[in-house]
C-alpha positions in Angstrom: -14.6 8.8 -10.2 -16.4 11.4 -7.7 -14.8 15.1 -7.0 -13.6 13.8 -4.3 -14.9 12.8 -0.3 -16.3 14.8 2.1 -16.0 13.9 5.8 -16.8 16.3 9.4 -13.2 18.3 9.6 -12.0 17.6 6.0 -12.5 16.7 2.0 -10.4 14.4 0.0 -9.3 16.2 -3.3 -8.0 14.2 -6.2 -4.6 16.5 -7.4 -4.0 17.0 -11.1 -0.9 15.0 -10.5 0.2 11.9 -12.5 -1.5 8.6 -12.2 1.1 6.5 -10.1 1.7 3.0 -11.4 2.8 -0.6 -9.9 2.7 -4.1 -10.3 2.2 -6.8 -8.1 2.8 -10.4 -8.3 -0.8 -12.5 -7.2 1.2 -15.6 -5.7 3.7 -14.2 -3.2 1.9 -10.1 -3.0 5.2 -8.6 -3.8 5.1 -5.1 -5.2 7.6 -3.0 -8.1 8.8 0.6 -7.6 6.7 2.8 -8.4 6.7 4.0 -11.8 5.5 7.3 -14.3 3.6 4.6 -17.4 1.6 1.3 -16.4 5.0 0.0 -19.5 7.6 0.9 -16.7 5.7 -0.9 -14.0 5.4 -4.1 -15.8 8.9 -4.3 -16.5 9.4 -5.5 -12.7 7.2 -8.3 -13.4 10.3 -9.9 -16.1 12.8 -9.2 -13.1 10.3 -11.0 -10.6 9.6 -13.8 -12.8 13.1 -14.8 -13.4 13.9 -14.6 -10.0 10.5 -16.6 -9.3 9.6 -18.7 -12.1 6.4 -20.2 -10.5 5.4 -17.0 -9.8 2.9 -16.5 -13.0 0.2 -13.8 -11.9 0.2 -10.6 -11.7 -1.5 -7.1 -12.1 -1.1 -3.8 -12.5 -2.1 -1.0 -9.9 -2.9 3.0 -10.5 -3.7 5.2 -8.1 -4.6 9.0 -7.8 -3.2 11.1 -6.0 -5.5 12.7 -3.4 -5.0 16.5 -1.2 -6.6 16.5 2.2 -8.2 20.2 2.9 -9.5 21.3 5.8 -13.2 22.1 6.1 -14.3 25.6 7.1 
């Protein structure tokens, strides 16, 4: 992953925050809460798939948290 993204009036920074972690089910798109460990993300997927037994796919999202900061 770059430093981050430069553009005309401002850069994206990644933070040294916490990864944030999700999963979503491929059949119907539906998304968990968001959760601290990619473990406590998954553990929608039993809730979905009780709920939607049919519902078989699914994956797991992170994302980094990102700053905007204006360009002098």
């Amino acid at each position: 992953m770059s430093g981050g993204y430069r553009f005309a009036r401002f850069e994206l920074v990644p933070t040294r925050g916490p990864l944030v972690f999700r999963a979503q089910c491929e059949v119907c798109e539906e998304m968990g809460p968001r959760a601290e460990t990619g473990d406590a993300a998954m553990m929608w997927v039993v809730f979905h798939w009780e709920d939607h037994p049919d519902h078989t796919g699914y994956r797991e999202l992170s994302s980094t948290p990102y700053l905007v900061e204006p360009r002098s």
